[in-house]
C-alpha angles and dihedrals in degrees: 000000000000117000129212137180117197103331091327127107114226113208093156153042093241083052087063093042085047099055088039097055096021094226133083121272095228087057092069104032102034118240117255113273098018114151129231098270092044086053098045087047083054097049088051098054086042086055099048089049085052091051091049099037110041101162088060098098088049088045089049094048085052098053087044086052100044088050097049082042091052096041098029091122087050099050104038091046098126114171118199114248124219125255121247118245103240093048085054087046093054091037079054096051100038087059096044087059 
């Protein structure tokens, strides 16, 4: 099953994240092995959409909110390990003392 929102295909999760926010996730997070001008262009772009867009970081906190709201059971969902059975050996031993 294909998703779109508005006239755009959606094949990932970053392309949800992208149309939400408008920008490109990478902008705002760097791209492994950029170099220090790349990264610097990159800091500068992030700054003008900032100027012009003040209400973004407040826009982005709400999406991040919505989504650990809406998967919150899933991931919270611990599961106690066992113990291994040395470590419950020595525990036994320690008390026993």
């Amino acid at each position: 099953m294909r998703s779109y929102v508005g006239p755009h295909q959606v094949v990932s999760d970053d392309d949800y994240l992208e149309l939400a926010l408008g920008t490109p996730v990478e902008l705002w997070l760097g791209v492994e092995g950029e170099t220090e001008m790349e990264r610097a262009a990159r800091l500068d772009a992030a700054r003008d959409i900032l100027a012009d867009s003040p209400g973004l970081p407040d826009d982005a906190m709400r999406i991040a909110a919505d989504a650990i709201e809406a998967y919150a059971p899933e991931l919270f969902n611990v599961v106690p390990l066992p113990q291994p059975i040395g470590l419950r050996q020595r525990a036994r031993k320690g008390a026993a003392a």
